[in-house]
C-alpha positions as CSV (number, residue, x, y, z in Angstrom):
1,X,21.5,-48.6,7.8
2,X,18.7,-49.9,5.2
3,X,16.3,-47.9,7.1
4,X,18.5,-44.8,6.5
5,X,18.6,-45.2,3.0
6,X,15.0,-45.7,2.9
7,X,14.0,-42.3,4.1
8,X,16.7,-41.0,1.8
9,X,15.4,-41.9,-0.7
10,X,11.9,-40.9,0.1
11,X,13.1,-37.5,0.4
12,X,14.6,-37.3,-2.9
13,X,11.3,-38.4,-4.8
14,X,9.5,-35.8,-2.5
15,X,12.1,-33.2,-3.1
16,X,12.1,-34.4,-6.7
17,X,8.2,-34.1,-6.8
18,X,8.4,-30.7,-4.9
19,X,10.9,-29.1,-7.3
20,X,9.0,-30.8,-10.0
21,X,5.8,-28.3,-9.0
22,X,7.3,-25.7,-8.4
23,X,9.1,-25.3,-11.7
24,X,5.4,-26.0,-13.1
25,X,4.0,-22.5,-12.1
26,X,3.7,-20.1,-14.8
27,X,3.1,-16.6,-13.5
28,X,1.8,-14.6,-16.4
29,X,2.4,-11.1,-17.8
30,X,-0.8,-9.7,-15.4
31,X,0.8,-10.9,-12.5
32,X,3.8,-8.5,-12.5
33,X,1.3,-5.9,-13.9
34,X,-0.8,-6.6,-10.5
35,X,2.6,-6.8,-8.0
36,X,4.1,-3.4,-9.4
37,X,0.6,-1.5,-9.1
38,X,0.4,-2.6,-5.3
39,X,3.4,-1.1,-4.9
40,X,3.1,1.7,-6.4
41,X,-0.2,1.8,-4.7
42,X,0.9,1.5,-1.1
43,X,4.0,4.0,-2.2
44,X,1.8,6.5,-2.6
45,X,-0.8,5.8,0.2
46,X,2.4,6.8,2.5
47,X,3.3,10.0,0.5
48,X,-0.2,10.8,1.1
49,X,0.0,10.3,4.6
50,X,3.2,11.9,5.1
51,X,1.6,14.7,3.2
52,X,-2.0,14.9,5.5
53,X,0.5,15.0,8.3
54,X,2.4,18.4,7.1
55,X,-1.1,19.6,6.2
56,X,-2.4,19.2,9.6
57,X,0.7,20.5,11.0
58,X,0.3,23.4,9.4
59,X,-3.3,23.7,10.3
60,X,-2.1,23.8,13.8
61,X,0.7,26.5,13.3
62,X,-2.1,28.5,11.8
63,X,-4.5,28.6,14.1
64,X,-1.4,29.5,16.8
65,X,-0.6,32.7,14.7
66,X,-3.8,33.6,14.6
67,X,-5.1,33.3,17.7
68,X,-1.7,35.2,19.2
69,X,-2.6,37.6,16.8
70,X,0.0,37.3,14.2
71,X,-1.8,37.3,11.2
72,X,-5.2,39.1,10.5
73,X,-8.8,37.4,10.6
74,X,-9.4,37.5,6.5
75,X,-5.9,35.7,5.8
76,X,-6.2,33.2,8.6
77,X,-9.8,32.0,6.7
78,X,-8.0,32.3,3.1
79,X,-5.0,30.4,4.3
80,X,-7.4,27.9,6.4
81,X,-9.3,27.1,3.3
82,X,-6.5,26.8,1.3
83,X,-5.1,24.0,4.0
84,X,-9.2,22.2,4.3
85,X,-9.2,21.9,0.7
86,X,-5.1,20.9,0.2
87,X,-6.2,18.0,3.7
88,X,-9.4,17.0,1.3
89,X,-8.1,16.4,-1.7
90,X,-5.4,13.8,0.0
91,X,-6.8,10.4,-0.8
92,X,-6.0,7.6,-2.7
93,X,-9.8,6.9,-4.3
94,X,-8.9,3.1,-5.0
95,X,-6.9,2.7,-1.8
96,X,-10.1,4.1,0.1
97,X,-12.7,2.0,-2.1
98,X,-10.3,-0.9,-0.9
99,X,-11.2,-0.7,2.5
100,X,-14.6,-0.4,2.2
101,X,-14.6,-3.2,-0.5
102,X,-11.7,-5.5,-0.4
103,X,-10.6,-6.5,-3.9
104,X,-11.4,-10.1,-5.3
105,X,-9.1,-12.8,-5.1
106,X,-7.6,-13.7,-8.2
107,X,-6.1,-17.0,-8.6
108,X,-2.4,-17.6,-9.9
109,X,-4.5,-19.5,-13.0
110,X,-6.4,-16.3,-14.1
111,X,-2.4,-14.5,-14.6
């Protein structure tokens, strides 16, 4: 029975000590600043995706009509550009930069 209460009592003061810490932290103002633009970050990393996909998709639909002769030679090349420089100008510059150069690690302390 003593021994019980014992290690109930331990695990108050650790639960006291735990609770103690963790009511300690202070996130600052950057760190919702820094949560949010990750968000909205990989938000649009998947819209762009989604949107590369339709691109290439129609790519592919394109080069169908033309080669079953649907559509002329001079609109095929005038809608193919069109598509090449729609698929090319789908990035995410910082996204991309990211995975060539992952981003520092910042420390709850600098928030």
């Amino acid at each position: 029975m003593a021994v019980i209460q014992i290690k109930n009592n331990c695990l108050k003061i650790i639960d006291n000590q735990v609770r103690e810490l963790v009511s300690a932290i202070e996130l600052g103002p950057k760190w919702l600043e820094e949560v949010l633009s990750i968000i909205s970050m990989k938000d649009d990393v998947e819209r762009i995706h989604k949107e590369r996909d339709e691109v290439k998709a129609r790519l592919l639909r394109l080069g169908r009509a033309y080669v079953d002769n649907v559509m002329p030679e001079e609109e095929y090349k005038q809608q193919k550009r069109l598509l090449d420089l729609s698929l090319e100008s789908l990035v995410v510059p910082d996204y991309n930069a990211a995975e060539v150069d992952p981003p520092p690690v910042i420390s709850i302390a600098e928030m």
